[in-house]
C-alpha positions as CSV (number, residue, x, y, z in Angstrom):
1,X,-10.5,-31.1,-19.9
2,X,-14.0,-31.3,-17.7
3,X,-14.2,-31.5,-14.1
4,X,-14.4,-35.4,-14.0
5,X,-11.3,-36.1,-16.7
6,X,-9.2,-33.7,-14.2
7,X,-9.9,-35.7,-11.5
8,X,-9.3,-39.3,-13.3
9,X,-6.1,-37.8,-14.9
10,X,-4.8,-37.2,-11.2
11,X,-5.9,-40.6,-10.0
12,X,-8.3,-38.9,-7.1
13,X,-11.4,-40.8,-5.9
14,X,-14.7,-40.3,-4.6
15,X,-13.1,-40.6,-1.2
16,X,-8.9,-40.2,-0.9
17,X,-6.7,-41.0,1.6
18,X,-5.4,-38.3,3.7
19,X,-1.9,-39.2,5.4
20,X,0.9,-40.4,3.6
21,X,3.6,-41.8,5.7
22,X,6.2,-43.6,2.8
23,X,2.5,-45.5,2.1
24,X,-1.3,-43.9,2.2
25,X,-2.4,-44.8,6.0
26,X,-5.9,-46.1,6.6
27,X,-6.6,-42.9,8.9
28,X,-9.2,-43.1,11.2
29,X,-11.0,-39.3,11.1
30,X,-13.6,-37.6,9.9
31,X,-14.6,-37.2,6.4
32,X,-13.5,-33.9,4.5
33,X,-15.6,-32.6,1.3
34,X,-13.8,-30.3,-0.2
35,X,-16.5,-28.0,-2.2
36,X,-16.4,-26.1,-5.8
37,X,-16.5,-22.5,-4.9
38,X,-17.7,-21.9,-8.5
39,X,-20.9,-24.2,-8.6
40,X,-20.9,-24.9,-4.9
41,X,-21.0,-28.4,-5.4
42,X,-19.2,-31.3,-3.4
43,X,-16.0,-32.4,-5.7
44,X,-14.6,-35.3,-3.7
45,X,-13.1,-36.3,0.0
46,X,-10.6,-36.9,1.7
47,X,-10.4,-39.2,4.7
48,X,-8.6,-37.2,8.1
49,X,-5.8,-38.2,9.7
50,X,-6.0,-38.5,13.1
51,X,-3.4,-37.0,16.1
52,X,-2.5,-41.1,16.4
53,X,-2.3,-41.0,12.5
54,X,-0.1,-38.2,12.7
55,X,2.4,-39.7,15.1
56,X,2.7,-42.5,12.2
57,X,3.7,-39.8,9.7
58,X,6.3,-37.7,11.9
59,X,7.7,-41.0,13.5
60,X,8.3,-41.8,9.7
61,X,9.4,-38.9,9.1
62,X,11.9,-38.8,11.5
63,X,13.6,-42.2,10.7
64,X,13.9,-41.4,6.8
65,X,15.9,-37.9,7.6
66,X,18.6,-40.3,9.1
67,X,19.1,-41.8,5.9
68,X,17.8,-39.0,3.8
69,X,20.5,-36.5,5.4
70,X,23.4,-39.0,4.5
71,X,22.7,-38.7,0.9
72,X,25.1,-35.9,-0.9
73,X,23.2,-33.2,-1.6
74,X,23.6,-33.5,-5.7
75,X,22.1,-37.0,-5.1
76,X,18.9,-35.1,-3.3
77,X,18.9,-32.7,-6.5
78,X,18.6,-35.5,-8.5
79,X,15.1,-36.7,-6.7
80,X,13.9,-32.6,-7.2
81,X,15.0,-32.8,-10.7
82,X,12.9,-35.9,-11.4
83,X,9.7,-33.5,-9.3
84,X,9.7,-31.1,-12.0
85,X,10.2,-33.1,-14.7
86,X,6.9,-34.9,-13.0
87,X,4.9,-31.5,-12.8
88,X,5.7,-30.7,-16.6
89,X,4.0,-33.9,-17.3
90,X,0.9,-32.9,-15.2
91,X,1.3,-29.7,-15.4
92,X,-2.5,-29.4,-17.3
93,X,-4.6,-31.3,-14.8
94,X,-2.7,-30.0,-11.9
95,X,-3.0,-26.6,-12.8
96,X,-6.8,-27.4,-13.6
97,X,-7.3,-29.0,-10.4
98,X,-5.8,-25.8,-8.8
99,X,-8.6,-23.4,-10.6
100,X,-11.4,-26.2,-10.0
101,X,-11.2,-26.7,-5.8
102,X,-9.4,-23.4,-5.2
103,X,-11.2,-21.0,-7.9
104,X,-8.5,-19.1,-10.0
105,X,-8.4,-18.9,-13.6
106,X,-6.8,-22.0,-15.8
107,X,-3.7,-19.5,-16.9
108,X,-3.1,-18.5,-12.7
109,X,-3.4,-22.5,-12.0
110,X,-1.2,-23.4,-14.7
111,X,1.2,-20.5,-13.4
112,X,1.4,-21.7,-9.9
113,X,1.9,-25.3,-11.2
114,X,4.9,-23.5,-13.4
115,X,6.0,-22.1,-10.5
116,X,6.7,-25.7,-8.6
117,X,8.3,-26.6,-12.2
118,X,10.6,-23.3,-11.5
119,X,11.3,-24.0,-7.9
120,X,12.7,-27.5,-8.8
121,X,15.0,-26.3,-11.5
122,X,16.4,-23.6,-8.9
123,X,16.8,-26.0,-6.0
124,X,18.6,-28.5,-8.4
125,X,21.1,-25.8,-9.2
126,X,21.1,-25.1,-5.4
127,X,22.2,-28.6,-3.8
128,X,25.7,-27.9,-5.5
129,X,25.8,-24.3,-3.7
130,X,25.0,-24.9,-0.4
131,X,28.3,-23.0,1.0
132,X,29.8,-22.3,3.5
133,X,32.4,-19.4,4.9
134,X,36.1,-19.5,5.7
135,X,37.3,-17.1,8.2
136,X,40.4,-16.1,9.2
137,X,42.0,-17.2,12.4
138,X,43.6,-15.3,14.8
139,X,45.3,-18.5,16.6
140,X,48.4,-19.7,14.5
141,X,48.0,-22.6,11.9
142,X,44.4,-23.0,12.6
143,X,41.8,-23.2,10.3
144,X,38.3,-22.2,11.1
145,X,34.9,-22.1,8.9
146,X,31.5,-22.6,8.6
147,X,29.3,-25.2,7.4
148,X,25.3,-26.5,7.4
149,X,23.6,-29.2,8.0
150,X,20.1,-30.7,7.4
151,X,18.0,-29.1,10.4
152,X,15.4,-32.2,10.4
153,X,11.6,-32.8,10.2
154,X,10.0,-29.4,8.4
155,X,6.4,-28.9,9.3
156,X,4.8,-26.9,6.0
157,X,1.3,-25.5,6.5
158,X,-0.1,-24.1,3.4
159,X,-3.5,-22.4,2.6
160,X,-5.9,-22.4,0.1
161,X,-4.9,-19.8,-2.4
162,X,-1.5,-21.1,-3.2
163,X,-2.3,-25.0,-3.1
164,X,0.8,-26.2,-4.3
165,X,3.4,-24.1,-5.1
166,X,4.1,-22.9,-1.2
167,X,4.3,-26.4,-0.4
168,X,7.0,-26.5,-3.6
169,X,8.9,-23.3,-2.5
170,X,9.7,-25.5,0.9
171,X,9.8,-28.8,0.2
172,X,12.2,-28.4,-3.2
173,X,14.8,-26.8,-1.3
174,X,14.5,-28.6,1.7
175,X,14.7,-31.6,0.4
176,X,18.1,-30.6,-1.5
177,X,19.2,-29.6,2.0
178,X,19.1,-32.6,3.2
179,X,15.0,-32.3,5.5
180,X,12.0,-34.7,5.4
181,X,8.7,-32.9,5.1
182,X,5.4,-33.1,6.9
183,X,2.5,-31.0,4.7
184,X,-0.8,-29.8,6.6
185,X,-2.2,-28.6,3.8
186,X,-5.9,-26.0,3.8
187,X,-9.3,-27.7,4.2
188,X,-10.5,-25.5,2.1
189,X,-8.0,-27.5,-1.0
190,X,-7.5,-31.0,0.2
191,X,-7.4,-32.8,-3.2
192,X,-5.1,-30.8,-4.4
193,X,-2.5,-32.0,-1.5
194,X,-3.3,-35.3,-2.3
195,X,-2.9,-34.9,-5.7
196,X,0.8,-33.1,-5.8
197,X,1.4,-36.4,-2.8
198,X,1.1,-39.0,-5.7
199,X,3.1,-37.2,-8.0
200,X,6.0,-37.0,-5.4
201,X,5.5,-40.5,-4.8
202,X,5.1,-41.7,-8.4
203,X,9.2,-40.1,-8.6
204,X,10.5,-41.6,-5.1
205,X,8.6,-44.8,-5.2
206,X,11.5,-47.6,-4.5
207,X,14.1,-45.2,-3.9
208,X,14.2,-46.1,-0.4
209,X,13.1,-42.5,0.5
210,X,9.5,-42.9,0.1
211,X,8.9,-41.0,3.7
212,X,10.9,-38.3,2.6
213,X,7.1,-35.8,1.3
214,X,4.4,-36.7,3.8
215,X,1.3,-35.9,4.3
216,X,-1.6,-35.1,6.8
217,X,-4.9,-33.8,6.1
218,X,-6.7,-33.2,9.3
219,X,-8.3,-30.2,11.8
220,X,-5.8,-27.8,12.9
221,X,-7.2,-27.9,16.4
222,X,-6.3,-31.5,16.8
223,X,-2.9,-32.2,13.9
224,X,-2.2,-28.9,13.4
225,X,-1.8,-28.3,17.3
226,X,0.0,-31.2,17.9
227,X,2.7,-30.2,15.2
228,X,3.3,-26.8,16.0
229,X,3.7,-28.1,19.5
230,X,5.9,-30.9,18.7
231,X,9.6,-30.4,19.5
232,X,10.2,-33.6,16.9
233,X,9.9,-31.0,14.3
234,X,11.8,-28.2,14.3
235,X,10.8,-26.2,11.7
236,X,7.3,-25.1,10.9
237,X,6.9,-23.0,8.0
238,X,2.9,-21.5,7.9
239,X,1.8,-19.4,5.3
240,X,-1.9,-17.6,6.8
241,X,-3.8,-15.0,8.3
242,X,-1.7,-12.6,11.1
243,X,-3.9,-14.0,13.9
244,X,-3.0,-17.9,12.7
245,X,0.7,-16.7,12.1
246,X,1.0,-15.2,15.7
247,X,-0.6,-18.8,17.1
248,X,2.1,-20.6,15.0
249,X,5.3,-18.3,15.9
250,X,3.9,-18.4,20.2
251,X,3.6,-22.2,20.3
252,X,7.0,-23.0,17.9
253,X,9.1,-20.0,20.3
254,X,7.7,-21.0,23.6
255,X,9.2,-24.8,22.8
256,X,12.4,-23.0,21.4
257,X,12.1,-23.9,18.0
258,X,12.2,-22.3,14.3
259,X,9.0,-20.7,12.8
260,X,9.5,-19.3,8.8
261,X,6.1,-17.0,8.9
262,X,4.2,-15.8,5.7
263,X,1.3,-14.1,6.4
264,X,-1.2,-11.4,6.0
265,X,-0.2,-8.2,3.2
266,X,-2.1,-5.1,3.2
267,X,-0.3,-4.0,0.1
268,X,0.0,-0.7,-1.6
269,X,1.2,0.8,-4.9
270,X,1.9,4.9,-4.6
271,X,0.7,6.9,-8.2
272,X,2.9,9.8,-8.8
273,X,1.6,12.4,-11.4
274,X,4.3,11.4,-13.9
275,X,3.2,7.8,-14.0
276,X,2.7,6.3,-16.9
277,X,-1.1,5.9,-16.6
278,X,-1.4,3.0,-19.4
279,X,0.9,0.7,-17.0
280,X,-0.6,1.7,-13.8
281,X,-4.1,0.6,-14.7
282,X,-2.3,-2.7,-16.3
283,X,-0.4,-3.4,-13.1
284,X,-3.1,-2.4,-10.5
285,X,-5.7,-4.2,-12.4
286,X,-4.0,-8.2,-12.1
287,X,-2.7,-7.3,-9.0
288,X,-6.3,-6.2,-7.3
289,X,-8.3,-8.5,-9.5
290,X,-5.9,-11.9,-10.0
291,X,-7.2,-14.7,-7.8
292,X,-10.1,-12.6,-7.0
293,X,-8.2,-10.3,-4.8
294,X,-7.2,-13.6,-2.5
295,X,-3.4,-13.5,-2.7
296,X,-1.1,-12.5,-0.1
297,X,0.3,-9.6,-2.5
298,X,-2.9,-8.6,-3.8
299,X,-3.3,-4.7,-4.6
300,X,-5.7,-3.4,-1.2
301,X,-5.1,0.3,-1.4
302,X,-4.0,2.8,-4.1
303,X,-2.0,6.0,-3.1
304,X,-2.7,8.3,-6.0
305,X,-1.2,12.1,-6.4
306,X,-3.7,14.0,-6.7
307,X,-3.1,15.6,-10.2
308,X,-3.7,12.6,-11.4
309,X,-5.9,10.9,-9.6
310,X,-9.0,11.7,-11.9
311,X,-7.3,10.4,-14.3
312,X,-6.1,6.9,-12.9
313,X,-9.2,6.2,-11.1
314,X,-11.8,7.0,-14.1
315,X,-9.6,4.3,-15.8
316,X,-9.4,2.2,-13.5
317,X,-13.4,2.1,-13.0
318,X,-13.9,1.6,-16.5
319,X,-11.1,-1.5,-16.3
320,X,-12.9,-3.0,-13.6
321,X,-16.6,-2.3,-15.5
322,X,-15.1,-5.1,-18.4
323,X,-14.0,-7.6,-16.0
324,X,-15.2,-11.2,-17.4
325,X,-16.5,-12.9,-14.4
326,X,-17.1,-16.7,-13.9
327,X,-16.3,-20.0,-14.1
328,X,-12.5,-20.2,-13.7
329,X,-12.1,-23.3,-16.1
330,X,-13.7,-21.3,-19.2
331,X,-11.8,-19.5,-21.9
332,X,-11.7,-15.2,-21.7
333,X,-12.5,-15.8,-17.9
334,X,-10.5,-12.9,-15.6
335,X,-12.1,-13.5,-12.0
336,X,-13.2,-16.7,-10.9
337,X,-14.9,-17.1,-7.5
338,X,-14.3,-16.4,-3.1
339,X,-13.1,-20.0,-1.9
340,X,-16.4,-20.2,0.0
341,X,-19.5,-18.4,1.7
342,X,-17.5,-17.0,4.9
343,X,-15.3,-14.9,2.2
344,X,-18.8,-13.9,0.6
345,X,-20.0,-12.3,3.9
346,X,-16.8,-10.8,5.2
347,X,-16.6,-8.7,1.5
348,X,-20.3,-8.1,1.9
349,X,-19.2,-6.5,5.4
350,X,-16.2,-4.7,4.1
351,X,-18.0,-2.8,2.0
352,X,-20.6,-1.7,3.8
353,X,-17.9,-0.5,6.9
354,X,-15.7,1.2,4.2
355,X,-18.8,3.6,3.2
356,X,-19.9,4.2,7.1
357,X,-16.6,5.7,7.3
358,X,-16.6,7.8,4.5
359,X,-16.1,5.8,1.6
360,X,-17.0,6.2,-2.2
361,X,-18.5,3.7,-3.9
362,X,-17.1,3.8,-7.0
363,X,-18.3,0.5,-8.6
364,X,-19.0,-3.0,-7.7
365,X,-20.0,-3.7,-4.1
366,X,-22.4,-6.7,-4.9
367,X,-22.9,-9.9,-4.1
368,X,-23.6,-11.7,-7.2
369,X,-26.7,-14.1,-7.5
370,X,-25.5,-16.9,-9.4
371,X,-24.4,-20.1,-8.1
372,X,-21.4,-20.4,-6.0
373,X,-19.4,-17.5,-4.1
374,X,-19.1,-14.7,-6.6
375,X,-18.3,-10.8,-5.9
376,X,-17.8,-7.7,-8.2
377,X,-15.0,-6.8,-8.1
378,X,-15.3,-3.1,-6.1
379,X,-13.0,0.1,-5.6
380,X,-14.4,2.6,-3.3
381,X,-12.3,6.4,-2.3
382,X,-11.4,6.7,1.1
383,X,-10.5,9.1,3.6
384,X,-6.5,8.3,4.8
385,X,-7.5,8.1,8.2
386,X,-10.4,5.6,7.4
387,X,-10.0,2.6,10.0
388,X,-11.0,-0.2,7.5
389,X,-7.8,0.8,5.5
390,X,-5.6,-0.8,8.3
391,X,-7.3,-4.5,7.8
392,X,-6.8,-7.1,5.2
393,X,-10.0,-8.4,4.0
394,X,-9.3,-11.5,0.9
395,X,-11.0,-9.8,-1.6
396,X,-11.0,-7.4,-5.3
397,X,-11.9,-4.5,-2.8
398,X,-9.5,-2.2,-3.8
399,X,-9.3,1.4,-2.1
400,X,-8.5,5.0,-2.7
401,X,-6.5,7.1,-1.6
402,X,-5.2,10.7,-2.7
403,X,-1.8,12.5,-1.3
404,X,0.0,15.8,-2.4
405,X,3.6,14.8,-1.6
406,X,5.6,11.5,-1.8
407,X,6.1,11.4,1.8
408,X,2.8,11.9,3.0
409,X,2.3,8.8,0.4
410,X,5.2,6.6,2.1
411,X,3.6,7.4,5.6
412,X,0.0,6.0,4.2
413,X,2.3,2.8,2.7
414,X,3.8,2.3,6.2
415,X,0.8,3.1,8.5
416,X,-0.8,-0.3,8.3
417,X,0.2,-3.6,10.8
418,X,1.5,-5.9,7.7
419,X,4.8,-5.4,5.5
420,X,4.2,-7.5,2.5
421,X,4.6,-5.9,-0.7
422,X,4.3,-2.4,-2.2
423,X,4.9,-0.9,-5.3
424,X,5.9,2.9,-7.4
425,X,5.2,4.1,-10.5
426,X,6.9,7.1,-11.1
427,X,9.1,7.9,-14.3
428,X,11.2,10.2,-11.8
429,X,14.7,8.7,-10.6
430,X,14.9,10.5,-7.2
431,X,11.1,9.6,-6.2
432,X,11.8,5.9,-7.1
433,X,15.0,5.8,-5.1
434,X,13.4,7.4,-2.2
435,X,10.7,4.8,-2.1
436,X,13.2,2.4,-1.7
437,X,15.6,4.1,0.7
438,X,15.7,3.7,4.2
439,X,12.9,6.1,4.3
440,X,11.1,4.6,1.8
441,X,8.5,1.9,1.6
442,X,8.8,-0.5,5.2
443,X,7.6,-4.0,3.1
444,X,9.9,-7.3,2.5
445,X,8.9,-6.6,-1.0
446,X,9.3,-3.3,-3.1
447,X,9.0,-2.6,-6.8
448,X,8.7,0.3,-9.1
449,X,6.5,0.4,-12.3
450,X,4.9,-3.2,-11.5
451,X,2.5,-4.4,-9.6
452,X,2.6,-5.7,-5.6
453,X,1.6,-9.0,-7.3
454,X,3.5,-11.6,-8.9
455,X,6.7,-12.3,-7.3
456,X,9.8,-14.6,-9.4
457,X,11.0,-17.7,-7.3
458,X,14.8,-16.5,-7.6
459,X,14.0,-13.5,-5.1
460,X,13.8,-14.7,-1.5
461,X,9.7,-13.9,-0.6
462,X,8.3,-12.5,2.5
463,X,7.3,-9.2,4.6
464,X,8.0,-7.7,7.7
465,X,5.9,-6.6,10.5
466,X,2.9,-8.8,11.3
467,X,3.5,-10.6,7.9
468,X,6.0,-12.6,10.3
469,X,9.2,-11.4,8.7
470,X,9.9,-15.4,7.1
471,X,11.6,-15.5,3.4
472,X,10.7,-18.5,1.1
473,X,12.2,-19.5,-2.5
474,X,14.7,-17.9,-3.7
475,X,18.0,-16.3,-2.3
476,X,19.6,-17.3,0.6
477,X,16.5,-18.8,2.3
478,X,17.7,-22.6,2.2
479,X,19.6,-21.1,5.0
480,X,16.4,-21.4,6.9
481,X,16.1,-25.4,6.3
482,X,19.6,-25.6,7.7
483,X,21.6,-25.8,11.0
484,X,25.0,-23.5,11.2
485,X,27.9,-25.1,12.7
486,X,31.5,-23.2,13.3
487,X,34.0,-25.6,13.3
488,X,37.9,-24.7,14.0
489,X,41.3,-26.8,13.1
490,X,43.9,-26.8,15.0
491,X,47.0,-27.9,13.1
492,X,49.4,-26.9,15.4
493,X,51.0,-28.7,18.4
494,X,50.2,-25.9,20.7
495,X,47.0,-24.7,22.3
496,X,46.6,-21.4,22.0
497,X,43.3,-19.6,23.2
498,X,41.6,-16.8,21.6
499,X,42.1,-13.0,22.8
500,X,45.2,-13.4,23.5
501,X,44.3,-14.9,26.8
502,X,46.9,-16.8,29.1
503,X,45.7,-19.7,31.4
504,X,47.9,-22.3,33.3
């Protein structure tokens, strides 16, 4: 499939509308060209929604959760069950769309697209488990217990490297609980937004609930302002950078509402000599290198025992040596492209602060000249006290580092701001269990002998720290979409008070 069937097969245009509001609006902003980041050449627009456009789609918004809430929850499973049947059908062209405007390989597209297919099939099995507690009462013959209810409008801002399958993560589940949604999707992959709109749309068109996935495309100085600032929406789940994430979470707190926060990871996996080198190279390779090092869980620094650290990190450099580079929709293809010129130049910087302070070059480090915004993909050694270690730059820079014991290799995991993901590799039980004691590794997510990349939708997803502490997907996170109520009978024809306590 070429670049122009992908875009015909999706029903995109020269120029899309960008605000859906249970019907595409005729918004009044600025045009938005979203760009190839392989070729570097314009793909298509997207018309912006306006602040006055956006008070159509959350006024909408608003009146369809009335109704939309109503609904038993089954019935609202039965709407995400018809989703994923609708992404298996475009599961292809989405996924291609995904590696054309955003830049990962076809099989990582096609993945993330899988992924929205996954979430679906996991919230339909979820809007017949949305439970609640019974407690025991203290007061004779009464009853008391919890139980949840739809929380509202849910504001989802997404980013570029996971176009569509954060948006799934929240919108499947809080659509089974009983929420409308309101997607501010990156600049950086408007189509793509539009694209997984029609598809929603194509499954709720006459149901009634057409208002139920909305949409607005527009600056975040302007729509994305006014939503995180708007007490109409209680929920705004933001998946970004730290400094974006701490915006977010001081606008949503000062008006006293709920913020689910996914942002930066500086992650780490810790080598001990009795890894199993053949897997470590395997799992540190698609974690560093996968999406050209712009994932949330990508590998940024490798904690390496020194008896084997020769070992791992001549491997390792000859891994990275046979890396296929290029165009993301082409066949053997392993890393595709930077999403655009800005992520060019802060890699191009990155590597030339890691080596003021000490660093190794060990390969890569180069801007490539080709068209579009490609990198090699680079590991350099480090000194543990380097300062660059501490920052997350979106990139396949991976860095060095060697310890002598597992706790001087913990304090190197913890020592950074964010709390993503981290990983072991260790064949020893008591070094594995340590690393994920209380002692251990300090991240939302920890794993031993895999990667820090590549997380399965039936664990709940997030970090800790200045990754904003938020869980998405799987678990108990629809608790997030929800509003707890305790609620206690009194079956009795007295009126007694807790505590014992006597009044009157």
């Amino acid at each position: 499939m070429n670049r122009d069937q992908i875009l015909r097969a999706l029903g995109l245009e020269d120029v899309n509308p960008g605000a859906f509001a249970a019907g595409w609006l005729d918004t009044g902003g600025d045009l938005l060209t979203s760009y190839d980041p392989t070729t570097g050449e314009a793909i298509a627009s997207v018309k912006q929604a306006t602040v006055e456009d956006y008070e159509k789609v959350v006024a909408n918004a608003a009146e369809v959760f009335k109704e939309w809430r109503m609904l038993p929850a089954p019935a609202r499973g039965e709407y995400i069950r018809k989703l994923g049947n609708a992404l298996r059908e475009y599961k292809d062209p989405l996924g291609s769309l995904v590696s054309y405007e955003m830049g990962k390989i076809k099989p990582e597209g096609d993945g993330e697209v899988q992924e929205m297919i996954d979430i679906a099939d996991f919230a339909v099995g979820l809007s017949r488990q949305l439970y609640g507690l019974t407690m025991g009462s203290e007061r004779p013959r009464h009853r008391m217990y919890e139980q949840w209810h739809p929380l509202g409008p849910v504001g989802v801002i997404t980013s570029f490297n996971f176009p569509t399958a954060v948006w799934a993560w929240n919108s499947c589940i809080a659509g089974v609980c009983g929420d409308a949604m309101i997607w501010k999707p990156s600049s950086s992959t408007p189509l793509t937004a539009v694209a997984v709109t029609k598809i929603a749309q194509e499954v709720m068109a006459g149901s009634g609930f057409e208002g139920v996935f909305n949409l607005v495309v527009g600056p975040g100085r302007s729509v994305g302002d006014t939503m995180i600032n708007d007490r109409r929406v209680p929920l705004i789940s933001a998946t970004g950078s730290c400094d974006m994430g701490e915006k977010v979470g001081t606008a949503v707190a000062k008006r006293l509402g709920r913020s689910l926060l996914e942002l930066g990871g500086n992650n780490a996996i810790i080598v001990m000599d009795d890894a199993d080198v053949d897997l470590v190279v395997r799992g540190s390779l698609f974690a560093a290198v996968g999406t050209a090092g712009q994932r949330c869980t990508s590998l940024r620094r490798v904690i390496i025992q020194k008896g084997i650290s020769a070992e791992v990190t001549a491997k390792l450099v000859e891994a990275y040596g046979k890396v296929p580079i290029g165009d993301p929709l082409a066949d053997g293809i392993l890393m595709g492209p930077l999403i655009n010129q800005s992520a060019v130049q802060t890699y191009a910087a990155a590597v030339e602060i890691a080596q003021e302070q000490g660093g190794e070059l060990l390969c890569g480090g180069n801007v490539l000249d080709r068209g579009g915004h490609f990198v090699e993909p680079t590991i350099i050694k480090m000194p543990a006290d380097a300062p660059i270690l501490g920052v997350e730059t979106f990139a396949p820079i991976l860095y060095i580092i060697e310890f002598d014991e597992l706790s001087e290799a913990i304090a190197i995991n913890n020592g950074v701001t964010q709390g993503l993901s981290s990983a072991i590799f260790t064949d020893s039980v008591k070094s594995a269990e340590r690393f994920l004691s209380h002692e251990g590794s300090d991240c939302g997510i920890a794993n031993v002998n895999i990667g820090t990349s590549g997380a399965e939708i039936g664990g709940a997803f997030g970090g800790e720290k200045e990754t904003g502490g938020g869980r998405e997907s799987g678990s108990d996170s629809w608790k997030a979409y929800m509003r707890r109520q305790t609620v206690t009978i009194n079956w009795s024809d007295e009126l007694p008070l807790a505590q014992g306590i006597e009044f009157g």
